[in-house]
N, C-alpha and C positions, 0 to 999 in steps of 0.2 A: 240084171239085178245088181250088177256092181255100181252103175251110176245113181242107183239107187242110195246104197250105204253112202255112198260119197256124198250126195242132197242132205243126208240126214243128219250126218258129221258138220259140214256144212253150216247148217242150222242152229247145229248148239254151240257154234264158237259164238256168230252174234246173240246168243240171249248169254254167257256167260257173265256178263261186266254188269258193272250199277250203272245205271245214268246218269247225268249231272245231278237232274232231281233229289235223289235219293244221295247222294254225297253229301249235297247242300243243306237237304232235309238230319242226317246224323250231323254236320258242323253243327249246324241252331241247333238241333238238340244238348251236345256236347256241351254249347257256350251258356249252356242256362244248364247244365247241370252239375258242371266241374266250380264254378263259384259256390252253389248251396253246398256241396261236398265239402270245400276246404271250409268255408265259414263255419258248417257244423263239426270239423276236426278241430278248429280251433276253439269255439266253446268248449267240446270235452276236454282237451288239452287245460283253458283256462278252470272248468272246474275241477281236475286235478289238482291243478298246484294248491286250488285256495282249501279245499281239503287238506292236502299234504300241511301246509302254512297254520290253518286252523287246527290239525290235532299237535302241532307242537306248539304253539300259542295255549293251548288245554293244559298241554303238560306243564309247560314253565308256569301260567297260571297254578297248577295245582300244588303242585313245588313251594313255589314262594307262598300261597297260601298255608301252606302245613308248614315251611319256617318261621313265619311272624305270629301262627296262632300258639306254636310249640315252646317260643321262647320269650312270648309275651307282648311283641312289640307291637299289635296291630292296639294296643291300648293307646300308643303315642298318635301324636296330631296324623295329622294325612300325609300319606308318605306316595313317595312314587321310586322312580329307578328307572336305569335300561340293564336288559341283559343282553349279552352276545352269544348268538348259537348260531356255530359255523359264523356262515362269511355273512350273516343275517343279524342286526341288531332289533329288538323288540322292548317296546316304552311299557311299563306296566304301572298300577294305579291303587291303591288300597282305598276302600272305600269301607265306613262301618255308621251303622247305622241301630235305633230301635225297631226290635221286633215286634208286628203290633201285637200278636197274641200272646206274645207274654212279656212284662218290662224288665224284666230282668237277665233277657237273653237280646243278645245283638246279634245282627245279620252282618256278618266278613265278606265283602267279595273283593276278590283282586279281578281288575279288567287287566287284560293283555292287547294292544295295538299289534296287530297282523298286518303287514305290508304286501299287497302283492299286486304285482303288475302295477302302481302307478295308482291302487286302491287300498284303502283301508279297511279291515274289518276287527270290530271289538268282539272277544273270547272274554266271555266272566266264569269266573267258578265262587261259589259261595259256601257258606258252613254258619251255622250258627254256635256261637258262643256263649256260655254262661259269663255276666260280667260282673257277678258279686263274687268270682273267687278273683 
C-alpha cells in the first residue's frame, strides 16, 4: 500500500504546471488585451478633462455674459478678450444678433474657446435682450 500513495503523489506533481501551450496562449491573450485597456483609460481620462475644461469655459461664459448685458456694453461693436483661470488662458467672443420672433429683442451669446489637449472646443451661453431700453 505504501508504493501506492507514493505513485499517486507521484502523479500530481507532473500535472501541476501549465504547459508552454497554455503560457503562450494567456501572453496573446494579455497582448490584445492590455492595449484596449489602456486605450479605453485614456479616452475616459481625455473625457474627463474636456468636461472639467467645458464646465469652466460655461462658467467664465456666463460670467462675462451677465457683466456686458448688466452694464450695457454688449450694445457696442463686437467685442472679444482672453481671460486667465489658473495656469489656463481662455479667448472668448461676443456675438448679438436679431431675434426672429420678436424684433425688438436680440439674441447675446458669448462663445468661450476651450483648449484641451491640443483641441478646441466652443462653449456659448446665450440670453435674450430687450434692445429698445
Amino acid at each position: 500500500m505504501g508504493s501506492f500513495v507514493r505513485k499517486a503523489r507521484s502523479n500530481r506533481r507532473h500535472c501541476a504546471g501549465f504547459t508552454l501551450a497554455e503560457v503562450l496562449a494567456a501572453l496573446v491573450f494579455m497582448a490584445i488585451v492590455i492595449p484596449v485597456a489602456v486605450q479605453g483609460l485614456h479616452v475616459a481620462s481625455r473625457a474627463g478633462s474636456v468636461s472639467v475644461r467645458k464646465a469652466v469655459g460655461a462658467r467664465i461664459a456666463e460670467s462675462k455674459l451677465n457683466e456686458l448685458v448688466v452694464t450695457g456694453q454688449w450694445q457696442s461693436s463686437a467685442q472679444k478678450g482672453t481671460i486667465q483661470e489658473g495656469w489656463q488662458s481662455y479667448s472668448w467672443q461676443l456675438q448679438s444678433e436679431p431675434w426672429a420672433e420678436d424684433g425688438a429683442m436680440r439674441l447675446i451669446t458669448v462663445h468661450v474657446n476651450v483648449p484641451v489637449q491640443g483641441q478646441d472646443y466652443d462653449v456659448h451661453v446665450s440670453t435674450l435682450v430687450d434692445a429698445t431700453q
